[in-house]
C-alpha positions in Angstrom: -0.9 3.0 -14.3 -1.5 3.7 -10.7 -4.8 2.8 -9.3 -4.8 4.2 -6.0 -3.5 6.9 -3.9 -3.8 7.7 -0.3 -1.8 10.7 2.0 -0.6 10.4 5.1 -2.3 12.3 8.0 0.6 15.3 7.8 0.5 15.3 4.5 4.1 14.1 4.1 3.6 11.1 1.9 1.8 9.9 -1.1 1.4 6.1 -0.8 0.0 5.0 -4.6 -0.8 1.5 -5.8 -0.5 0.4 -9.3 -1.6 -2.1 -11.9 2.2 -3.9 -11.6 1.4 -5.0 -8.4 3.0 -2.6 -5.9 2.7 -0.3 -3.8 5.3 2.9 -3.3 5.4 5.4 -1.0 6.5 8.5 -2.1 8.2 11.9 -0.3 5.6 14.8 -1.1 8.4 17.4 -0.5 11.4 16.1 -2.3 9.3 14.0 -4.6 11.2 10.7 -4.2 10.3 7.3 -3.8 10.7 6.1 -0.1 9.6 2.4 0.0 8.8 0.2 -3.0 6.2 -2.7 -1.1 5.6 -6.4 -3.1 3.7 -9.0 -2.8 0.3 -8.8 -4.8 -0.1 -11.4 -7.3 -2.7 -8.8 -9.1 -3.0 -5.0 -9.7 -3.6 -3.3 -6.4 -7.5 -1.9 -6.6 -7.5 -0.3 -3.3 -5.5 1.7 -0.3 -6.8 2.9 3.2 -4.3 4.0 5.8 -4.3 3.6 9.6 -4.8 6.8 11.5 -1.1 6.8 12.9 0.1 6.8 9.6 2.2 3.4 10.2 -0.1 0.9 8.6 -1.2 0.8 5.3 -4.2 -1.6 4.3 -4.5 -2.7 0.2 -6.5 -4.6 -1.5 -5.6 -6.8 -5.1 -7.4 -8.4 -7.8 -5.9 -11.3 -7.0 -8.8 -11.5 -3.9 -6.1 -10.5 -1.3 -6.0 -8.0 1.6 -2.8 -7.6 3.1 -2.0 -5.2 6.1 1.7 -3.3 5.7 3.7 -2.3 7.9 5.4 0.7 7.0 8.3 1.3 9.8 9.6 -2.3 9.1 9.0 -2.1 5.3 7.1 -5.4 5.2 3.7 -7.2 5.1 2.4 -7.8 8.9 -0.6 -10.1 7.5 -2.9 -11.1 4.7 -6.2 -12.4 4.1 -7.8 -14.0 1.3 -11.4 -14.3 -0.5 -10.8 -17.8 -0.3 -9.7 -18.2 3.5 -12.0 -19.8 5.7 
């Protein structure tokens, strides 16, 4: 099930994160899925998006935080619980 959900600024996209372990943004107009995002090792608990809409901060059960990029597609950076 999905366990998150933020919109973009314009209200163009729906960017949702789920107990599989992605996240997926999704058109709000034609209702399809734009970008399928992986690299949690735990359901995604969490989702807060940068105010230019290109970043997309989540947050896992498996004690991660990782920062997306969401022009490239791809995971910019990560932090861990257990990082010193």
């Amino acid at each position: 099930p999905i366990t998150s959900l933020v919109a973009t600024t314009n209200n163009l996209q729906l960017i949702s994160g789920s107990d599989d372990e992605t996240i997926r943004v999704w058109d709000l107009q034609t209702h399809e899925q734009l970008t399928l995002l992986s690299g949690h090792e735990g359901p995604v608990t969490s989702l807060a998006l940068s105010l230019d809409n290109h970043r997309v901060i989540s947050g896992s059960s498996d004690k991660t935080v990782r920062v997306w990029d969401l022009s490239r597609k791809c995971e910019e950076c990560s932090f861990s619980q257990d990082s010193t």
